[in-house]
BANU-560039 format. One line per 10 residues: their letters; for each residue x, y, z of N, C-alpha, C. Coordinates in nm, 4 decimals. Example, Ala and Ser with C-alpha at 12.3 -4.5 7.8 and 13.67 -1.06 7.14 Angstrom:
BEGIN
AS = 1.3190/-0.5690/0.7800/1.2300/-0.4500/0.7800/1.3200/-0.3300/0.7800; 1.2850/-0.2250/0.7080/1.3670/-0.1060/0.7140/1.2900/0.0030/0.7870 .
END
This chain:
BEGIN
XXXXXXXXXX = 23.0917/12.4668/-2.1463/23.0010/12.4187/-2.0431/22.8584/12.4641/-2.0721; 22.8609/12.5993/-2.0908/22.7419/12.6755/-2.1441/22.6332/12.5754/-2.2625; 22.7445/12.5276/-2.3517/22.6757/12.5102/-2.4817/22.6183/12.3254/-2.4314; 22.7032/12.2500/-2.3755/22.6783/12.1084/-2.3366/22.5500/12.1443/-2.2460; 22.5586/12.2463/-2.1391/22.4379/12.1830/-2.0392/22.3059/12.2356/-2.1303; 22.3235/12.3002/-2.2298/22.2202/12.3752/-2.3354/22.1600/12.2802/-2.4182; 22.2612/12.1785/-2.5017/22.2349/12.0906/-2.5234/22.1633/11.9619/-2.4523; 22.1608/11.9722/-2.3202/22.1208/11.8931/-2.2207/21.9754/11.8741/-2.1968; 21.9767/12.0246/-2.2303/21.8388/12.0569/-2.1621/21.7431/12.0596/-2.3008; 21.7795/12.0835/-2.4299/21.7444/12.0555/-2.5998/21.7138/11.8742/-2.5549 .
XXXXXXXXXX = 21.7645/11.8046/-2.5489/21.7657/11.6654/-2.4707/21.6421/11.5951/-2.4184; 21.6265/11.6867/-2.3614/21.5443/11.6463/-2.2416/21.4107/11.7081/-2.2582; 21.4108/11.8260/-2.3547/21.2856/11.8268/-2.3898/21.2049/11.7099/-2.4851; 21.3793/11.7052/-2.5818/21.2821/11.6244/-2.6687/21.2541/11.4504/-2.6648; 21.2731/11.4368/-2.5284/21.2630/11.3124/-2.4461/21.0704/11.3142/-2.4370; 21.0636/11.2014/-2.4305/20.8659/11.1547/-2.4712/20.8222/11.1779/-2.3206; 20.9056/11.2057/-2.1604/20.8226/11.2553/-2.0892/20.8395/11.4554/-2.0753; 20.9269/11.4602/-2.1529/20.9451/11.6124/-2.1895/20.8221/11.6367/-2.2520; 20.8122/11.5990/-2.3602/20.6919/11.6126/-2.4797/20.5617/11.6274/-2.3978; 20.5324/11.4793/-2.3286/20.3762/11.4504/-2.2774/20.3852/11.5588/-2.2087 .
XXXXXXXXXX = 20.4324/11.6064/-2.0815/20.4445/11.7534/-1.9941/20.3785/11.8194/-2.0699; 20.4580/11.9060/-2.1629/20.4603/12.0289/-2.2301/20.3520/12.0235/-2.3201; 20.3284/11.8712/-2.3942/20.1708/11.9156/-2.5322/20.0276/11.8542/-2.4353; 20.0352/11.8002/-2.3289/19.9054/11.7601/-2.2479/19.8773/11.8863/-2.1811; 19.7075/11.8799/-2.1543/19.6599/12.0012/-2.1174/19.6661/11.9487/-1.9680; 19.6903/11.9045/-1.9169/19.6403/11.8284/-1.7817/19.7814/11.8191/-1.7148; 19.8397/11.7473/-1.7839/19.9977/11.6717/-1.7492/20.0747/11.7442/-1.6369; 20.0920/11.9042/-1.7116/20.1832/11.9804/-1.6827/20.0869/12.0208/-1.5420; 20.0102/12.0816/-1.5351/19.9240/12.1374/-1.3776/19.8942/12.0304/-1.3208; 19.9216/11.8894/-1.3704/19.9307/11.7622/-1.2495/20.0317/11.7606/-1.1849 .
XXXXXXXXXX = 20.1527/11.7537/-1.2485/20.2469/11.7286/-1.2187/20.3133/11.8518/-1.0951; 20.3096/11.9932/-1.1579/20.2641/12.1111/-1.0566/20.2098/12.0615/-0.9185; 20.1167/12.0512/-0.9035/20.0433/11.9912/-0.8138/20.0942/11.8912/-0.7008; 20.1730/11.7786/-0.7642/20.2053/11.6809/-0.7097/20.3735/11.7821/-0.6835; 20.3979/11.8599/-0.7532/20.5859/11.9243/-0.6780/20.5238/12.0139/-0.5700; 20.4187/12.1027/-0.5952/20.3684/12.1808/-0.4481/20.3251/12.0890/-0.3673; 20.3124/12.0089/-0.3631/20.2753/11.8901/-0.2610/20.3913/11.8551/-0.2026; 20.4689/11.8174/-0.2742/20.5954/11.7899/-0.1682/20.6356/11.8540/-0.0992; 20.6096/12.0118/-0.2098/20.7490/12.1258/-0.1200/20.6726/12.1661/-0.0366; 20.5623/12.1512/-0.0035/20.4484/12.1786/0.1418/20.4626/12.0644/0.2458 .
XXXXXXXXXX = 20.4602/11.9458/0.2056/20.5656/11.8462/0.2947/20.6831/11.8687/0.3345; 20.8179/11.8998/0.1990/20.9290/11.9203/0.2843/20.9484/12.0025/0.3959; 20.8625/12.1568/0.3585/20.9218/12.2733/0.3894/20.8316/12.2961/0.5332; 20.7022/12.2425/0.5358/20.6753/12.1950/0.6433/20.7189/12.1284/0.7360; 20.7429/12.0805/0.7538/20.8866/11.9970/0.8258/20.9789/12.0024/0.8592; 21.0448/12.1184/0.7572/21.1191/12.1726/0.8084/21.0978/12.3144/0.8799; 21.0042/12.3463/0.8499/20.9649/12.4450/0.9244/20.9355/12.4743/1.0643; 20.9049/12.3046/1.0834/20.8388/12.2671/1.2180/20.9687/12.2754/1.3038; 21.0486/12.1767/1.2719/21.2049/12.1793/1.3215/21.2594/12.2949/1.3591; 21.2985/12.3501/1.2858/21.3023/12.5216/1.2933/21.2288/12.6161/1.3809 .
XXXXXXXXXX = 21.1199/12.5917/1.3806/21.0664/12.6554/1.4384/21.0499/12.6234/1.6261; 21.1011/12.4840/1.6357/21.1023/12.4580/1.6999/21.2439/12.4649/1.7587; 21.3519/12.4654/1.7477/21.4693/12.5297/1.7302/21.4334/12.6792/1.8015; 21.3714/12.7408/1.7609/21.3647/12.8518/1.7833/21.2826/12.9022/1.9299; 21.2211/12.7783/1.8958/21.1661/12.7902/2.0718/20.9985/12.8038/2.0411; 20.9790/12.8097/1.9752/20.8454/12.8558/1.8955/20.7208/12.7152/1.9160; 20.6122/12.7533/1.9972/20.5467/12.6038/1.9700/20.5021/12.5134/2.1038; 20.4441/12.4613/2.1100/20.4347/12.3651/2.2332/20.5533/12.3033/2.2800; 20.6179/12.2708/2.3945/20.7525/12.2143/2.4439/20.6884/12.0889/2.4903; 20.6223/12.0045/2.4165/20.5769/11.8527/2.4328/20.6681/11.7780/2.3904 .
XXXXXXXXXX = 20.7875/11.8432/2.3031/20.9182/11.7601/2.2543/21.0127/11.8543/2.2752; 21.1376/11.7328/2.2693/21.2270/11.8507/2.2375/21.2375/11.8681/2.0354; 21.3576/11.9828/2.0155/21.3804/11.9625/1.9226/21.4278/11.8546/1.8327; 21.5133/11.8004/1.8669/21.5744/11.6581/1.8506/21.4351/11.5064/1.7997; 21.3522/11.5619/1.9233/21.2440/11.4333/1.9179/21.1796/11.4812/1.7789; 21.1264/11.5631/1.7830/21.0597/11.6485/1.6807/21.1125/11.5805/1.5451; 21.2402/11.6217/1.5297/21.3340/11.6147/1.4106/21.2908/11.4932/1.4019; 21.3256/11.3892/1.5002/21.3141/11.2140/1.4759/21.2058/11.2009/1.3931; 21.0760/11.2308/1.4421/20.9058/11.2129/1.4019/20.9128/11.2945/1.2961; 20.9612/11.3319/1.2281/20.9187/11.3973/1.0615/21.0451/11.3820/0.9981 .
XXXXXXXXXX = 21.2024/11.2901/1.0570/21.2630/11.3140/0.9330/21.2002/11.1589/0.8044; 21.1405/11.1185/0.8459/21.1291/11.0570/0.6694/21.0032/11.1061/0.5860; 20.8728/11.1813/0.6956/20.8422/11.2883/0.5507/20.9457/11.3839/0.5023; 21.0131/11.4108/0.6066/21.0642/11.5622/0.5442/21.1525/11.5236/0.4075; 21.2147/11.3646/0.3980/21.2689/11.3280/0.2705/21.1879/11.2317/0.2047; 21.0401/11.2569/0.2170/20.9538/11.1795/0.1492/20.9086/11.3409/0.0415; 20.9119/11.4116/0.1055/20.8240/11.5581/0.0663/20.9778/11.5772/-0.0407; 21.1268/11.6242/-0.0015/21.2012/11.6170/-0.0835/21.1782/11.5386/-0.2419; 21.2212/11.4393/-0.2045/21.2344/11.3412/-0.3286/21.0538/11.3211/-0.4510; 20.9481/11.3488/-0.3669/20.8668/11.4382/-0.4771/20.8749/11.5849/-0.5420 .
XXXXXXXXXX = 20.9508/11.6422/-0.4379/20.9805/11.8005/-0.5117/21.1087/11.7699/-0.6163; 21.1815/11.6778/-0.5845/21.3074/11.6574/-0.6962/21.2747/11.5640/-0.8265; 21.1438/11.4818/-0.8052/21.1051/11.4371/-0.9533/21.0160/11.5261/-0.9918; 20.8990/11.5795/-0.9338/20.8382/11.6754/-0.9627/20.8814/11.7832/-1.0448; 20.9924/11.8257/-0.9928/21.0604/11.9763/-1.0243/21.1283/11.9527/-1.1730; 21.1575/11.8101/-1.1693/21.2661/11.7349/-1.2447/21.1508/11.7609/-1.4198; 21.0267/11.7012/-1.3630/20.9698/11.6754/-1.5005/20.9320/11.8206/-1.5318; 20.8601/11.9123/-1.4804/20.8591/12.0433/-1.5166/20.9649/12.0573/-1.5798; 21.1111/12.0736/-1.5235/21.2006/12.1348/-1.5954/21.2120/12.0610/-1.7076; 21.1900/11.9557/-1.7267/21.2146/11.8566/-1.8547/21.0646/11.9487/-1.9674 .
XXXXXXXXXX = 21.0000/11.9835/-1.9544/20.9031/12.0091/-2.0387/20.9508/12.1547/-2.1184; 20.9915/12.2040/-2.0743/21.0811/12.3809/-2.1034/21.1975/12.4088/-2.0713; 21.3020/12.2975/-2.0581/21.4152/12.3167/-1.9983/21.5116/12.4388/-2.0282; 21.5364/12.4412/-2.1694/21.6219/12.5461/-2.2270/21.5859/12.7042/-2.1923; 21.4219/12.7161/-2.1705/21.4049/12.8361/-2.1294/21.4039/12.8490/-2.0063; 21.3729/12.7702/-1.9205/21.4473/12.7466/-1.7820/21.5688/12.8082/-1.7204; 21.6415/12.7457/-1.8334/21.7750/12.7317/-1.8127/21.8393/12.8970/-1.8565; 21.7864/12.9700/-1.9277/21.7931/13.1055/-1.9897/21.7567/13.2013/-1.8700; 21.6631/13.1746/-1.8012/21.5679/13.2601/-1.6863/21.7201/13.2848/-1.5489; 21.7081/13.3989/-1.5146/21.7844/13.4891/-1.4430/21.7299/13.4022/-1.2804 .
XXXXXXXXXX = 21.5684/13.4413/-1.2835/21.5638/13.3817/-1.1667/21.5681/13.2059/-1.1145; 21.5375/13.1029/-1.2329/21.5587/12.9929/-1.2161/21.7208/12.9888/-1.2095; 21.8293/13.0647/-1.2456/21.9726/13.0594/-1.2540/21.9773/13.0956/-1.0976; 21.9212/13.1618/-1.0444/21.9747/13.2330/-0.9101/21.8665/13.0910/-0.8087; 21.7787/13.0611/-0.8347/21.6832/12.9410/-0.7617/21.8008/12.8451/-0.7337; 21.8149/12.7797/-0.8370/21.8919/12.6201/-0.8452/22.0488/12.6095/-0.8764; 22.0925/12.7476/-0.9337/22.2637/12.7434/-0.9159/22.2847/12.8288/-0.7715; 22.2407/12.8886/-0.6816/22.3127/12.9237/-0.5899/22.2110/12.8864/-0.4756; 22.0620/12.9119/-0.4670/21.9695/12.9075/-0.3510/21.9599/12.7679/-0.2689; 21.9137/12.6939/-0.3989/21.8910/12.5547/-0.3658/22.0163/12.4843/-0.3190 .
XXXXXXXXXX = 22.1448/12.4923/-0.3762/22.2273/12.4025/-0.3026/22.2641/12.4771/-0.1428; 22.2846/12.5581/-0.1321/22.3272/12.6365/-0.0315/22.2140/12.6513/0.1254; 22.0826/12.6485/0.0371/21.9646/12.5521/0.1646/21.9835/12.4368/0.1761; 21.9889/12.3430/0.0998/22.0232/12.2218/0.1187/22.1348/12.1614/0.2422; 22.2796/12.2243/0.1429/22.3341/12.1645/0.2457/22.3507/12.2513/0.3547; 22.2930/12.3544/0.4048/22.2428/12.4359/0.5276/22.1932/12.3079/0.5905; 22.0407/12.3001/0.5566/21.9730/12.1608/0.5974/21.9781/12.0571/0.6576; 22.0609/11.9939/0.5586/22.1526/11.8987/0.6285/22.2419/11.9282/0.7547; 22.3112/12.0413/0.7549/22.4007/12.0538/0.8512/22.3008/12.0840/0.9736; 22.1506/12.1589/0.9685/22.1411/12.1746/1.0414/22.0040/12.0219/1.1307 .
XXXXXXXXXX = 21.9779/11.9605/1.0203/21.9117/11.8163/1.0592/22.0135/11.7316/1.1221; 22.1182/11.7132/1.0653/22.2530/11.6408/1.1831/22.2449/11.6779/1.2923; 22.2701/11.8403/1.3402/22.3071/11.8946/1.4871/22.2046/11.9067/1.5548; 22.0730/11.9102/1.4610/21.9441/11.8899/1.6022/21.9525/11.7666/1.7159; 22.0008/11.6774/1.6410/22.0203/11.5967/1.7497/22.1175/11.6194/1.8967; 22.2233/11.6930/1.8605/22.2949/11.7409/1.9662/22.2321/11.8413/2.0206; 22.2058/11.9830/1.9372/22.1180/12.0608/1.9962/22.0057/12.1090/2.0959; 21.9334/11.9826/2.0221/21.7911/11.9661/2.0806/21.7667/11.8854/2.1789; 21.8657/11.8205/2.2573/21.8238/11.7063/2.3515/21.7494/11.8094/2.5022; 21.7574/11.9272/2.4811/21.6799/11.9837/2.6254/21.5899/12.1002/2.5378 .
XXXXXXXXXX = 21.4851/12.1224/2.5929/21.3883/12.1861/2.6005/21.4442/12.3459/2.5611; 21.5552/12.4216/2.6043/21.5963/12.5471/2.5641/21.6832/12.5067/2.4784; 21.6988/12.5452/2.4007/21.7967/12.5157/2.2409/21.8999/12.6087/2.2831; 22.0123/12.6008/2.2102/22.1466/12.6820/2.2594/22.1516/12.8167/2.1121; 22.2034/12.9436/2.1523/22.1821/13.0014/2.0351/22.2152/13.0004/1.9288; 22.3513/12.9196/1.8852/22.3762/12.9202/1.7707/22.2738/12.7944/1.6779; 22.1121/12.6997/1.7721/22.0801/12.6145/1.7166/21.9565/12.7410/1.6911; 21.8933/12.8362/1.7559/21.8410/12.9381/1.7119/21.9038/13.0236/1.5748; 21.9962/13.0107/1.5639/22.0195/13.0772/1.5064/22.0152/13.0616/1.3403; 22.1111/12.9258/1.3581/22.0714/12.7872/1.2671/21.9480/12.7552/1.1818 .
XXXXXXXXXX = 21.8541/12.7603/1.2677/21.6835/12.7491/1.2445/21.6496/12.8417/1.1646; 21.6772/13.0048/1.1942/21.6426/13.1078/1.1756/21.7046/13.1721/1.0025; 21.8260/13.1347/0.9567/21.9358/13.1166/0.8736/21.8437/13.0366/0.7993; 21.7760/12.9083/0.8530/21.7501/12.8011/0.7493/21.6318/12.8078/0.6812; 21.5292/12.8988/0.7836/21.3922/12.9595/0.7588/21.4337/13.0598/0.6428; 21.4989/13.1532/0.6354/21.5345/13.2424/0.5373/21.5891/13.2148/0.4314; 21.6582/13.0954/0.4469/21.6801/13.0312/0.2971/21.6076/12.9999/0.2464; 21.5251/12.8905/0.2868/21.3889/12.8396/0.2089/21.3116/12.9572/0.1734; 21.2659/13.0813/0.2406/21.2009/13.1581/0.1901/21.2866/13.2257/0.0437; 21.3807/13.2159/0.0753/21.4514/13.2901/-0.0372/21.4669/13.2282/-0.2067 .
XXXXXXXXXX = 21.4410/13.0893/-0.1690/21.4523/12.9987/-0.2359/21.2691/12.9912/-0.3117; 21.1671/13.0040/-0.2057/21.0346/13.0101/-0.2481/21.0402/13.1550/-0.3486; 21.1046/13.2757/-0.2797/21.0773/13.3869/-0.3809/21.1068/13.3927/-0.4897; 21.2549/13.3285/-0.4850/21.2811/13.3146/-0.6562/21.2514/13.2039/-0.7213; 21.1125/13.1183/-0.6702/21.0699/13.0629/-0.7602/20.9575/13.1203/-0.8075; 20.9264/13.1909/-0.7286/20.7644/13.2763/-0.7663/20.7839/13.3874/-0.8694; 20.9681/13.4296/-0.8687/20.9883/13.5279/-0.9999/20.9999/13.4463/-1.1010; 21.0390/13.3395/-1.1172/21.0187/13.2804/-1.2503/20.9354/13.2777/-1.3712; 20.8320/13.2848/-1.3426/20.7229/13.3086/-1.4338/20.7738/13.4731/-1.4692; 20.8105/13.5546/-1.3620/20.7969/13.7243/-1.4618/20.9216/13.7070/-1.4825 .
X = 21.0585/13.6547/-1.5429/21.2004/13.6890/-1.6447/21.1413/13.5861/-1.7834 .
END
């Protein structure tokens, strides 16, 4: 398994949008740019939710309404952080793929916020239909806030393994 997804990622560098990334001086801190853009969309958004979940915020909505009015940035902001993220990793993949903290980011952080996420974007709707949220949707929120942060830290160790 080791040696195929190794090969995968040998692949994908030497794929012509691997290349442009990695030998353009510009390419690579564009492309940067445009994945922190999303993940400041997604995570915004979700933050808002959450936070609102939590009780946190003006009560001009409920949680639920909230959720309604930002879920298609919140998977507009996604799906640029997943091509975004996608071509970075395509430009250096193999050493990527070597790094302790990108192994702990995207084999355990990222799926495990995710489908947190999800579970907890479904139940806002039940949750959130009144103004006091019930605690396990506090709680939910609070769980989901700490993932994403956990998920931001070990991307910020990446650069030092």
């Amino acid at each position: 398994m080791h040696d195929s997804f190794l090969g995968f990622c040998k692949w994908l560098e030497s794929t012509w949008w691997g290349t442009d990334v990695r030998s353009s001086l510009w390419v690579y801190p564009f492309i940067q740019l445009i994945h922190f853009s999303g993940l400041s969309l997604w995570l915004g958004t979700t933050a808002a939710v959450d936070m609102r979940l939590l009780g946190v915020g003006k009560q001009r909505q409920t949680a639920a309404q909230l959720s309604d009015a930002l879920i298609v940035w919140n998977w507009i902001g996604f799906c640029v952080v997943v091509l975004g993220g996608f071509l970075l990793f395509s430009a250096t993949a193999s050493t990527y793929f070597a790094n302790p903290a990108f192994q702990v980011k995207l084999g355990m952080l990222v799926p495990f916020a995710l489908v947190w996420h999800i579970v907890v974007q479904q139940k806002t709707s039940t949750w959130g239909q009144t103004p006091e949220t019930p605690a396990v949707a506090k709680f939910a929120g609070l769980v989901e806030l700490l993932l994403w942060i956990s998920v931001v830290t070990a991307a910020v160790e990446i650069p030092n393994h």
